[in-house]
Each structure stands twice: as structure tokens, then as C-alpha cells.
C-alpha positions as CSV (number, residue, x, y, z in Angstrom):
1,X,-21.4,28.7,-1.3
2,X,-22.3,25.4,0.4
3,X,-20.1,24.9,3.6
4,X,-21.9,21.4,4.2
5,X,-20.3,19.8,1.2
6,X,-16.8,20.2,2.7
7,X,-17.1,17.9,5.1
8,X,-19.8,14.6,5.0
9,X,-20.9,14.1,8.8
10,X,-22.0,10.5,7.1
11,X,-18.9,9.9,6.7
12,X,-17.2,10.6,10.0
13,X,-18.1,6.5,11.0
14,X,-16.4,4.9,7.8
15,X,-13.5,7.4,8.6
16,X,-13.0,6.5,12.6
17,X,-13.6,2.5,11.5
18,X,-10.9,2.9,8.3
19,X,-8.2,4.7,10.8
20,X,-9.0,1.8,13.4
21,X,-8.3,-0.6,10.7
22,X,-5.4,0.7,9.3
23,X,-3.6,1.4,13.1
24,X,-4.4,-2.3,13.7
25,X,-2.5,-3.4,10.6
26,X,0.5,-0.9,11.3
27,X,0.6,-2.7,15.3
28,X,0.5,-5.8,13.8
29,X,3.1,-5.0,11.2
30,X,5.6,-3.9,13.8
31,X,4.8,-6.9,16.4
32,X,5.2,-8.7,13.3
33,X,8.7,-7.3,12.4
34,X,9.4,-7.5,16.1
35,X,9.0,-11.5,15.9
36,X,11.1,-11.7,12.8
37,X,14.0,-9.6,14.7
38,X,14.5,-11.3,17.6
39,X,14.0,-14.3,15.5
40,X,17.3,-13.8,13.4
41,X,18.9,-11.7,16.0
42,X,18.2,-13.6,18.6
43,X,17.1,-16.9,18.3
44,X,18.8,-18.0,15.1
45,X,22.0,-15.8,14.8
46,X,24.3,-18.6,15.2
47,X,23.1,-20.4,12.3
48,X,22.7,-17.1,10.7
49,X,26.5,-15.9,11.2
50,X,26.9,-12.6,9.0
51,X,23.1,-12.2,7.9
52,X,22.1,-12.1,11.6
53,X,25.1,-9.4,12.1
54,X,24.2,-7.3,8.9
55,X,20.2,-7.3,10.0
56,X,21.4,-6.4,13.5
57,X,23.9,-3.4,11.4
58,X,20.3,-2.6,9.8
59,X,18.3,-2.4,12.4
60,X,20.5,-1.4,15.7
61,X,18.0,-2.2,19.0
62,X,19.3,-1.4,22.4
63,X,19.7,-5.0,23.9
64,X,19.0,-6.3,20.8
65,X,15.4,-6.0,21.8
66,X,12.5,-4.6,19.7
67,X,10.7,-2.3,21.1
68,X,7.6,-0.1,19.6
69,X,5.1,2.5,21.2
70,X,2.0,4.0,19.8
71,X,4.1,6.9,18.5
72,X,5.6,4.5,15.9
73,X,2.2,2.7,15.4
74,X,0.5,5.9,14.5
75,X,3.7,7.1,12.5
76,X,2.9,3.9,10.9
77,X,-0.4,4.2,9.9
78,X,0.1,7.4,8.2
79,X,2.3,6.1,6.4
80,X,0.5,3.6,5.5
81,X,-2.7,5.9,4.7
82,X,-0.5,8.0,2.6
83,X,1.2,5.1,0.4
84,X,-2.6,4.2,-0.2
85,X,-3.4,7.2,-1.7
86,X,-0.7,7.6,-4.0
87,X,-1.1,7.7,-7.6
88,X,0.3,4.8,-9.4
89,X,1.6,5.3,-12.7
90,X,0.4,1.9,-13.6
91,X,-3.4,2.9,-13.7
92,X,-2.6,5.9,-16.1
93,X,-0.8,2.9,-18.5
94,X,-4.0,0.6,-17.8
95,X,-6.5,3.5,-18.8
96,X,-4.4,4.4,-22.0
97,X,-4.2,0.9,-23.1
98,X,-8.0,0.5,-22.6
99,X,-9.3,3.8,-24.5
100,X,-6.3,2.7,-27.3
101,X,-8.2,-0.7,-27.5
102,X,-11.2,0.8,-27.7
103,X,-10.2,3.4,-30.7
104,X,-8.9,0.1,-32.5
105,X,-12.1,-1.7,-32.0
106,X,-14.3,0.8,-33.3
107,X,-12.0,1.3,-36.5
108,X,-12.0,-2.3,-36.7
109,X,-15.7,-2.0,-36.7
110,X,-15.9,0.7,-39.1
111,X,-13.5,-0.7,-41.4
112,X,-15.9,-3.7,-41.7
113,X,-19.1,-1.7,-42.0
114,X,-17.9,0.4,-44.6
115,X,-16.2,-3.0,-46.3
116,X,-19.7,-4.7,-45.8
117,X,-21.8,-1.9,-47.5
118,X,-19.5,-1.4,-50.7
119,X,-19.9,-5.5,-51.9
């Protein structure tokens, strides 16, 4: 058996510039979210009133101050890598529908053929 085929040493770039990538977005997301906070915690709770107090309920910061490490970016991006390897059941519906067009096509097909040869 072929120990070479488990892991792709080709593939070690894409993987280091895909995990790069994806902690970028996850740090963005959270500086992001960050802004947002302080925005309706902050900034706007006033004119807020109890949407400001319920998002502040939500999300409880000490000072009401957002604060994130790399221990929640990387938590992140997991997270993120995981949710983008999930299975949706939507492609399973997608692939059924196609081969069921498909089968109706060809009878369609076959119907006129056969229709076609008897006249």
C-alpha cells in the first residue's frame, strides 16, 4: 500500500494560502462585529433604547468593549472551515431533480421515436 497518496506534498501550499485566507476573513468578521457593537452599544444606544439594551443582554462585554484575541480568530476559522465542508441537503435535491429531468427527457425522446417509426 501506497503511503504517498495519503498526503499530497503539492498540496501543502494551497492548504497554508486557504487557512491564511480563511483566518483573515474570521479577523475581519470579528473586527467587523466589533464595529457594529460598540456602534449600537455605544455610540447609538440612546436612539436605540431597548434594542441597544437587549444586544448588550446578548452579547455581555466587560466595559461594554469588544475585545477579540487570536484564540477566537482561530476558533473562528475552524468554524468557518468546518461549515464549508458540510453537506447541504440542497445539492442532494439539486442532483435528484437533474437525473429525474433527465429520465423524463429520454422517455420523452423515446416516446417520440417509437411514435415517429409506427406512422
Amino acid at each position: 500500500m501506497s503511503y504517498l497518496t495519503i498526503v499530497a506534498p503539492g498540496r501543502f501550499l494551497d492548504g497554508i494560502v486557504v487557512s491564511f485566507f480563511v483566518m483573515v476573513v474570521a479577523g475581519l468578521s470579528l473586527f467587523v462585529f466589533g464595529t457594529f457593537h460598540h456602534y449600537v452599544c455605544v455610540s447609538e444606544a440612546k436612539k436605540l433604547g431597548m434594542v441597544a439594551v437587549v444586544f448588550d443582554k446578548i452579547f455581555p462585554m466587560p466595559g461594554k468593549k469588544w475585545a477579540f484575541n487570536l484564540t477566537h480568530t482561530l476558533l473562528l476559522s475552524i468554524l468557518i472551515s468546518l461549515q464549508s465542508m458540510m453537506h447541504h441537503p440542497a445539492q442532494d435535491y439539486l442532483e435528484e431533480n437533474a437525473i429525474l429531468q433527465k429520465k423524463k427527457r429520454e422517455k420523452a425522446e423515446a416516446k417520440e421515436e417509437k411514435g415517429g417509426k409506427e406512422a
